[in-house]
N, C-alpha and C positions, 0 to 999 in steps of 0.2 A: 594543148592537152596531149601527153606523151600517148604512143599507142606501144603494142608488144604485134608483129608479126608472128606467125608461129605456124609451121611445118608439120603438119601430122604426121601420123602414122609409124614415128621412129619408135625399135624399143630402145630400152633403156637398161645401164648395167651400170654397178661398180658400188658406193659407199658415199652416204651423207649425211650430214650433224644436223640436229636442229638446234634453231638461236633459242637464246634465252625466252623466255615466258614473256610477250609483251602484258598479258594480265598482270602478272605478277612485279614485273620489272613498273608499273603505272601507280601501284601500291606502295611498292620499297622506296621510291625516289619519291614521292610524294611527304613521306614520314619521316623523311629528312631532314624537314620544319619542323621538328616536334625538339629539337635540340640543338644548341648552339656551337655542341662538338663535331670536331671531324667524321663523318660515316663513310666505310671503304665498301665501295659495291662491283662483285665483277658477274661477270656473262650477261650484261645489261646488252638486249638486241639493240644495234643502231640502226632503226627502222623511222618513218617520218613521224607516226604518233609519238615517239619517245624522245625527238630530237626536240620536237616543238616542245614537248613538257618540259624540257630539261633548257630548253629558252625559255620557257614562263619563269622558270626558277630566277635562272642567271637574271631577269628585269627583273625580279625581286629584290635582288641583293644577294641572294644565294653564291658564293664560290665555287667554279667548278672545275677540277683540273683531271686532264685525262693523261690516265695512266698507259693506254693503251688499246688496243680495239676490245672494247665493249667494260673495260676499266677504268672506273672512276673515283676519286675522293667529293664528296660535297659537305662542305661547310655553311649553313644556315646563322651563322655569330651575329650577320650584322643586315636585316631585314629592314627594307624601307617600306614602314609603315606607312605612311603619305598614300604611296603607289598601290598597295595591295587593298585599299580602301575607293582607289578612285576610280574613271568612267572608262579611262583607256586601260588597264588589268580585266575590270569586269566583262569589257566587251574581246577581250583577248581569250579569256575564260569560255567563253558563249560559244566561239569558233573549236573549243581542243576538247572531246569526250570526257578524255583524261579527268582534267583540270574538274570535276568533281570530286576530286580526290586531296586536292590540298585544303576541301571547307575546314573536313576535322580538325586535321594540325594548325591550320591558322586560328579555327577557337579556341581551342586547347591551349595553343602556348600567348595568343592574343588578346582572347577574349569576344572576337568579335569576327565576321567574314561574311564575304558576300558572298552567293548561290545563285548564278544565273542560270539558265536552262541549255542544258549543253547540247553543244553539235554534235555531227560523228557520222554514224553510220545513216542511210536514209530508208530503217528497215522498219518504221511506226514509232508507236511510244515507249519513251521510257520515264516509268514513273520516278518521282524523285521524293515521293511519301514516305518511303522507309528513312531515309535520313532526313530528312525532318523534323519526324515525327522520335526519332532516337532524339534528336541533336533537343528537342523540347521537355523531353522525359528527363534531359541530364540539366534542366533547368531555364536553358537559355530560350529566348524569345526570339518569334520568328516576326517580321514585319516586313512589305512589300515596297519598295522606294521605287515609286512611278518614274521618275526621274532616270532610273540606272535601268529599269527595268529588270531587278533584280530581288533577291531575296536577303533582308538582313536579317544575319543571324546575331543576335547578343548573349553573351552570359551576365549572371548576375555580378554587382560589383563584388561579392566576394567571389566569384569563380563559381564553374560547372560542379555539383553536386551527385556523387555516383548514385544508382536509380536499378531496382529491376525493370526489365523490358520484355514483351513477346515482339516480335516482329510479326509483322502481318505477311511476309513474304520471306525468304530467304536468297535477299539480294543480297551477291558479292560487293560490289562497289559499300551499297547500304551499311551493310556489314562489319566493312574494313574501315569507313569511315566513321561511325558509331565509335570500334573500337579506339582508333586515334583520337576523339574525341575524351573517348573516358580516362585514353589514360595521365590526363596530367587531372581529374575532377578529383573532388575532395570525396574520398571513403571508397567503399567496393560499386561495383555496376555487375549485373547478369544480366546476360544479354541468352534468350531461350529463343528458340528457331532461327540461330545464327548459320550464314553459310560457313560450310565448312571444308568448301575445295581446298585442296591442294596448297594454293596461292594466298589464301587467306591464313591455312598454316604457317606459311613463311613469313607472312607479316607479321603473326603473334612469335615466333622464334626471334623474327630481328627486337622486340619490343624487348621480350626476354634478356635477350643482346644487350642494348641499353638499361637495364635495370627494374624492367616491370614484371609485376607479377601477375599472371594470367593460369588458371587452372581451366582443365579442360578442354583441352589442346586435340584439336583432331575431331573432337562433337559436335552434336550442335547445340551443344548450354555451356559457354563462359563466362567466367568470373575474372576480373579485371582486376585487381589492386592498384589505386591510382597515385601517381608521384607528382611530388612537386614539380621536380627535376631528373629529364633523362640523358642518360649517355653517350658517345659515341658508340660505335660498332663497326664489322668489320660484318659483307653477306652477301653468298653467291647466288643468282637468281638459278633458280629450274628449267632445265627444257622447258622449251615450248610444245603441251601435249597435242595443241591444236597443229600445230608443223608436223609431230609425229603421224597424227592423222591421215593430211594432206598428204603426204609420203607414202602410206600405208594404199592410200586409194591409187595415189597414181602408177603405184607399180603395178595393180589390178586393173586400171584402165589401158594400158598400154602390153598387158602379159606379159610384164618384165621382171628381172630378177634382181634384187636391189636389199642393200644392208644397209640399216638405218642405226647409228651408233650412236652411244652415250643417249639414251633415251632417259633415264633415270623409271625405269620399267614399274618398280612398285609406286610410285607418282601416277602412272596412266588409269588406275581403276577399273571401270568396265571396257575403254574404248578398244582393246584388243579381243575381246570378245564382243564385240560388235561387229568388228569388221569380219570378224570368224561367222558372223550367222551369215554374211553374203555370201561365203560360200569362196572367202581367201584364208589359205593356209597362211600362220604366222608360225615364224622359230625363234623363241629367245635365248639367247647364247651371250651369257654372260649379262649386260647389263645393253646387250643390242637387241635390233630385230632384225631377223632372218625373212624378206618375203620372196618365196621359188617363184620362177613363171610356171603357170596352169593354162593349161588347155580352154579349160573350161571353170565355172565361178559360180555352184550354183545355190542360190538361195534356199535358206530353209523355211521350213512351214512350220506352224503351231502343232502342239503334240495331237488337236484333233481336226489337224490338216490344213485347217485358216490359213488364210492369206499372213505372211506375216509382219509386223508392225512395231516401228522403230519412234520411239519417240524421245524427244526432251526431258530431262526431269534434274531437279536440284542434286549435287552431288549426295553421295555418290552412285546418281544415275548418269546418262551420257548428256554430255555435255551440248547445247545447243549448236554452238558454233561450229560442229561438225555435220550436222546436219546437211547442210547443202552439200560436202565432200559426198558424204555419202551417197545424195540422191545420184547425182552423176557416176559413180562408181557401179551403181544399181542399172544403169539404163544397160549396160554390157553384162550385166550377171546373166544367167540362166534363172528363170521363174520370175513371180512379182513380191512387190513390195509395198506396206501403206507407208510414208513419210508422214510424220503430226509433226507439225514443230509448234508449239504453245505458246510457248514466250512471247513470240512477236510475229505480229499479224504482217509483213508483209517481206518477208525471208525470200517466201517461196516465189515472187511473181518474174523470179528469173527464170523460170524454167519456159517460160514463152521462147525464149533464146535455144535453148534445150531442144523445144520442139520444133523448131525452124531446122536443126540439125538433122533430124529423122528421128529422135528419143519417141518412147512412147508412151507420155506420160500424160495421164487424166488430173486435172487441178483442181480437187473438190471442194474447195473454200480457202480461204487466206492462210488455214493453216495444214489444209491436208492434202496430200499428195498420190496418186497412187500412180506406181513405175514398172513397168511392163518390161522386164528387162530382154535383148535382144542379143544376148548370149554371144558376142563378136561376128555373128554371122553377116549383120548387116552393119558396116562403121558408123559411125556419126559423120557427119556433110561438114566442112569448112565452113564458118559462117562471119559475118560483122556485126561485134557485138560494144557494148557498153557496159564496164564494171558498178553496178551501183552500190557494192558495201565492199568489206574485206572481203567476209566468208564466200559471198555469191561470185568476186572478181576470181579467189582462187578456184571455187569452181570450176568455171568459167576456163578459164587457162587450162585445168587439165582436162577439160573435154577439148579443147581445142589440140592440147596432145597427140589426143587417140584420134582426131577426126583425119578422113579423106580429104587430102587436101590444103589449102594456105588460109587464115583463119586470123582476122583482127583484132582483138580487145582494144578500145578505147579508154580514157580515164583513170589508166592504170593507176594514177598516186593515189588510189584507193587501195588495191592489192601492194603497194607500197609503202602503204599508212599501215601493214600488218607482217610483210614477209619480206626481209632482207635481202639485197640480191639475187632474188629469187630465178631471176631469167641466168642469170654468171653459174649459179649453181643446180642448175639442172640441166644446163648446156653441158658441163662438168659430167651428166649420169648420160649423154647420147642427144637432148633433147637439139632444137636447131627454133629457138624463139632471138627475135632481134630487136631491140628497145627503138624505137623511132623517135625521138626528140620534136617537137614541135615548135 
């Protein structure tokens, strides 16, 4: 198990990119099954979630040639059916989060696909109800094969049949997979309480790309028009807003001054006013961000003085996965904060690590938080820790940033499985973290 050593207390200066969208890049390459023509994709992060996806492919049959860092063509012509039916795919699927993302295209252009219960982060449940229960609406049948331990999904022998739909939730994955799904089914599908991030726009742009019609681009009620037959295309992934984020906090954990470029700025929705209610100045200057070092970071309050309170919510509210950035960013603001994070019950139980540092944070159930922030007077401690997800390992790392003193993370190919190079390029802004191989 790799660790990251890491040096507190340095600031930090100078200019950094963030990679592509690994949400969105887990979508794009995914949908790539939906066509047996060439599709050209660039600013694809090469992070470990995306490298394994893009191995699940190539065992499929999938073609992949790379044009150059984070450039690639993929060709789906020539799929082996055998393999994407059998025990060693399914159970290859079970280990990559991702890998819920090829059911659709593989019903769609197959007819048939298995759903096993994916790995990933180890941050509680994730339901898998919303595509299901889509993938059942658009005709095809669900049946459990004890055997694979898996879910098989069937369409009918004449194919998937488009369908109105409510979602009971406005899951992205759900979402995006629903849509790949409808678009090769016979007739229209609306799909109502669809998410409608960012990431699942680009999905419906590349569909567009290939030859589908989709009204309602950017809401949450689309309309599908479904093909026989789709296209190649040509699609460049998005910043990754969650990188933007992490960047935003650590120049606030560290009181550093730091430009964050190519952010693709109208893509981020509320998370730059979010990090403004902590009480950090942003400057956008052109299509970057400008973060000054400040003195001081200090939290706002509710207009009738309350404590004030950051929570989750489907776009375009703030995005979960920023969540734990924040709460750490919080422990060094001026005043307090409540953290709710919704989604998933067990996010927050890194902040145990948190408080081993000196943070001063009360943990009032699985999903709420409240953060006492200590306004730089007092650092955070050096400590020995364990990344248990992405979100909570980047945390994690930038408190260890800002702490007094030499400070471990364990586990790192978790904070690996999300952020590229991430120790090379923040060593690049002053930081002093050392990859330790094991």
């Amino acid at each position: 198990m790799s660790t990251f050593i890491i040096e507190g207390g340095r600031r930090l200066h100078g200019e950094i990119e963030p990679q592509g969208a690994k949400n969105e890049a887990l979508q794009i390459i995914s949908a790539v099954l939906l066509t047996s023509k060439p599709v050209h994709i660039t600013n694809i992060p090469e992070i470990l979630d995306i490298r394994n996806l893009i191995a699940l492919l190539q065992g499929m049959g999938v073609t992949v040639d790379r044009l150059g860092k984070g450039d690639y063509v993929f060709c789906a012509a020539d799929i082996n059916t055998d393999y994407i039916f059998s025990t060693e795919f399914i159970s290859r699927c079970a280990a990559l989060r991702g890998s819920v993302l090829v059911v659709g295209p593989l019903l769609a252009r197959f007819g048939k696909a298995y759903f096993s219960q994916p790995g990933g982060d180890k941050i509680g449940r994730r339901k898998i109800d919303t595509h299901i229960d889509g993938f059942i609406r658009l005709g095809a049948k669900v049946s459990f094969d004890e055997k694979k331990r898996a879910y098989l999904i069937e369409a009918p022998t004449d194919g998937l049949k488009g369908a109105y739909m409510l979602l009971d939730e406005a899951s992205v994955t759900g979402t995006a997979n629903i849509i790949m799904a409808a678009s090769m089914a016979h007739g229209t599908t609306t799909i109502y309480n669809a998410a409608c991030e960012p990431y699942i726009q680009q999905l419906c742009r590349m569909l567009v790309g290939m030859g589908l019609g989709i009204d309602g681009l950017g809401s949450n009620l689309l309309t599908i028009h479904g093909r026989t037959e789709l296209a190649g295309t040509t699609h460049r992934i998005l910043p990754d807003m969650i990188e933007v984020g992490s960047f935003i906090g650590m120049a606030a954990l560290n009181q550093s001054s730091i430009t964050i470029k190519n952010v693709s700025y109208d893509n981020l929705g509320i998370i730059p006013d979010s990090f403004r209610r902590l009480g950090i100045r942003l400057e956008r200057v052109g299509d970057d961000i400008v973060v000054p070092e400040q003195d001081c970071y200090e939290i706002e309050t509710a207009l009738d003085g309350s404590i004030l309170n950051i929570a989750d919510a489907p776009w375009p509210g703030l995005t979960p996965d920023l969540l734990s950035v924040m709460l750490v960013v919080a422990t060094q603001c001026k005043g307090s904060v409540l953290i709710h994070q919704k989604m998933f019950e067990s996010r927050l139980f890194f902040v145990d690590r948190l408080i081993d540092m000196g943070a001063q944070i009360m943990l009032c159930d699985p999903h709420r938080a409240v953060v006492i922030g200590l306004d730089h007077k007092f650092p955070l401690r050096a400590n020995k820790m364990l990344s248990p997800d992405i979100r909570a390992g980047i945390a994690m790392l930038l408190a260890a940033m800002s702490a007094k003193g030499t400070s471990e993370i364990g586990n790192i190919n978790q904070i690996d499985r999300g952020y590229e190079l991430i120790d090379q390029r923040l060593n690049n802004l002053g930081a002093k973290i050392i990859r330790k191989e094991d």
